[in-house]
ZAMARGU-4260 file (C-alpha; in steps of 0.2 Angstrom, whole numbers, plus 5000, padded with zeros to 4 digits):
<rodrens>
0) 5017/5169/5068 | 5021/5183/5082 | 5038/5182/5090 | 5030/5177/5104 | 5024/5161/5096
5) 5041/5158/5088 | 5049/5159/5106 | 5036/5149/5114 | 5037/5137/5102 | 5055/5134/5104
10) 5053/5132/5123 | 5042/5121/5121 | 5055/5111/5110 | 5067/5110/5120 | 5058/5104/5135
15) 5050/5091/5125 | 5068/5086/5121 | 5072/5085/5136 | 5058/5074/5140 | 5043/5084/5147
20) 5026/5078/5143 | 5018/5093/5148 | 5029/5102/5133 | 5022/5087/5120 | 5004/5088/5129
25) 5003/5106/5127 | 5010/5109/5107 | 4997/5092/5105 | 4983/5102/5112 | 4991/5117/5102
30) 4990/5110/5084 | 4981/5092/5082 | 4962/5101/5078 | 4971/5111/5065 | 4983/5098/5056
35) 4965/5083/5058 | 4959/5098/5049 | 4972/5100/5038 | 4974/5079/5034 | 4956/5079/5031
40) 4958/5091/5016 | 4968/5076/5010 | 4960/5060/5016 | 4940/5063/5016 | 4941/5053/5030
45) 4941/5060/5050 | 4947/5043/5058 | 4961/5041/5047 | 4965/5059/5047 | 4966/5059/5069
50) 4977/5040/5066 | 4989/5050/5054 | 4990/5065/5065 | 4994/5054/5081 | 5006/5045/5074
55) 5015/5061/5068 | 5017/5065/5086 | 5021/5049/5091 | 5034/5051/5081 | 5039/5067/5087
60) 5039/5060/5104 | 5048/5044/5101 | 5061/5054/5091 | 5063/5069/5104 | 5080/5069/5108
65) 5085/5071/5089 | 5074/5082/5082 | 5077/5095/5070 | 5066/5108/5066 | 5073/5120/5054
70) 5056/5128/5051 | 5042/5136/5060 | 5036/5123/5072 | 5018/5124/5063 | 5028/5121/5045
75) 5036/5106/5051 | 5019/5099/5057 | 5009/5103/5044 | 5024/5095/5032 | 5026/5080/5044
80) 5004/5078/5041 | 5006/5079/5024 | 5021/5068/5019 | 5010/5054/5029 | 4993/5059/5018
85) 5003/5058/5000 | 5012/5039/5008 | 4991/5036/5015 | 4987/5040/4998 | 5000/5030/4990
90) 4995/5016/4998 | 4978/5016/4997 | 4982/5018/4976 | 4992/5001/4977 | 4977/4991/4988
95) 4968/4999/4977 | 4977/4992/4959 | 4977/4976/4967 | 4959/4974/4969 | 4955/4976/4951
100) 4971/4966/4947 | 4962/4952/4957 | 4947/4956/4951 | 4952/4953/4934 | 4961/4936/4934
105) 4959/4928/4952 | 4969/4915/4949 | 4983/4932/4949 | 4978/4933/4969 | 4982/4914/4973
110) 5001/4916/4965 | 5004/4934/4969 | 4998/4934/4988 | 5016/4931/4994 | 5021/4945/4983
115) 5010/4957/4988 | 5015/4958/5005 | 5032/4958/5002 | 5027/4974/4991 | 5018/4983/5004
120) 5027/4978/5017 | 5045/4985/5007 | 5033/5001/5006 | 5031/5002/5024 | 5049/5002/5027
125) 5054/5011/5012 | 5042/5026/5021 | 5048/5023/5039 | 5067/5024/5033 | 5064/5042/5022
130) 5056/5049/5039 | 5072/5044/5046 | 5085/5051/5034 | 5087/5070/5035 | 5074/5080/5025
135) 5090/5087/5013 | 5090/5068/5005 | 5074/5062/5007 | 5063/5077/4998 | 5075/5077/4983
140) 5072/5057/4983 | 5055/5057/4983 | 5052/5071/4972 | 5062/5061/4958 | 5057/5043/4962
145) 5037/5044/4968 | 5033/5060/4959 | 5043/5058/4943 | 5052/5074/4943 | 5066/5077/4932
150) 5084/5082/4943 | 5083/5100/4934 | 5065/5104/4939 | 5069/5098/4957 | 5084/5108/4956
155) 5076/5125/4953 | 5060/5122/4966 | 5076/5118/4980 | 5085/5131/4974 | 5103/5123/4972
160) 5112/5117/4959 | 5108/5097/4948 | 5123/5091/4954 | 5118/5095/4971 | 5099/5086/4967
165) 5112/5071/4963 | 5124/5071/4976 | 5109/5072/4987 | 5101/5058/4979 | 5115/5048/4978
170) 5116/5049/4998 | 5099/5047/5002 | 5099/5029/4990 | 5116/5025/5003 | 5107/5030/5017
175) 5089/5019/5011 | 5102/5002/5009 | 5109/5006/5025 | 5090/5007/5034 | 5085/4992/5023
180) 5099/4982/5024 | 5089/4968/5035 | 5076/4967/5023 | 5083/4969/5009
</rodrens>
């Protein structure tokens, strides 16, 4: 990205925290093709992949005033985009266990309905609340409870120390009870 990108970019920010629409309409214009594209690569699917990519900015949008971007602009967004393909995909794994499960033993589906729901719907705020803890907690999380990686591993791909991976760990599980609190 050219300097000029960078600085553009970064007006464009603080604009759109400010509340200008223009700002959000023009980095929309700017990147949705791009990241539909990018989701795509994920998904196999073009209408999921445009839902995904407009919810990111909705996102953005609806969390304006607070948003930290540390990263290029583009690195954010394409994060952003991915984070919501791997939960899309995570999902659809789950739906997709369930169907053999009730496929297998239907009786399963008249006792396990209420369970179900609760499930998914305990996934759908589990997701929601790590998009709203900062990234610092949440990506160690995830990285140790949805991908399975040791705290040594995760420690050397984020550059910092196991305890660090730990502390960081330890805060994002306090932050999570706090965000779930009502449903949990």
């Amino acid at each position: 990205m050219s300097g000029h990108d960078f600085e553009e970019n970064l007006v464009l920010l603080n604009r759109l925290k400010k509340g200008d629409k223009t700002s959000f309409t023009l980095l929309f214009t700017k990147y949705y093709k791009d990241l539909v594209n990018f989701s795509f690569s994920y998904t196999n699917d073009i209408q999921e992949s445009e839902e995904l990519v407009q919810d990111v900015f909705l996102r953005i949008w609806e969390n304006r005033q607070s948003l930290q971007i540390t990263v290029s602009l583009k690195s954010y967004l394409l994060k952003s985009v991915q984070n919501r393909c791997i939960d899309l995909i995570r999902h659809r794994n789950i739906q997709k266990k369930y169907r053999i499960s009730i496929l297998e033993d239907p009786v399963l589906y008249e006792t396990s309905t209420d369970h179900y729901v609760l499930h998914s719907e305990l996934e759908i705020r589990l997701n929601d609340a790590l998009q709203m803890i900062a990234e610092e907690y949440s990506k160690p999380f995830r990285m140790s409870r949805f991908e399975g990686q040791k705290y040594d591993v995760i420690a050397e791909e984020l550059k910092v120390s196991v305890r660090t991976v730990e502390v960081r760990i330890a805060k994002a599980l306090q932050l999570l009870r706090e965000e779930l609190k009502d449903f949990l």
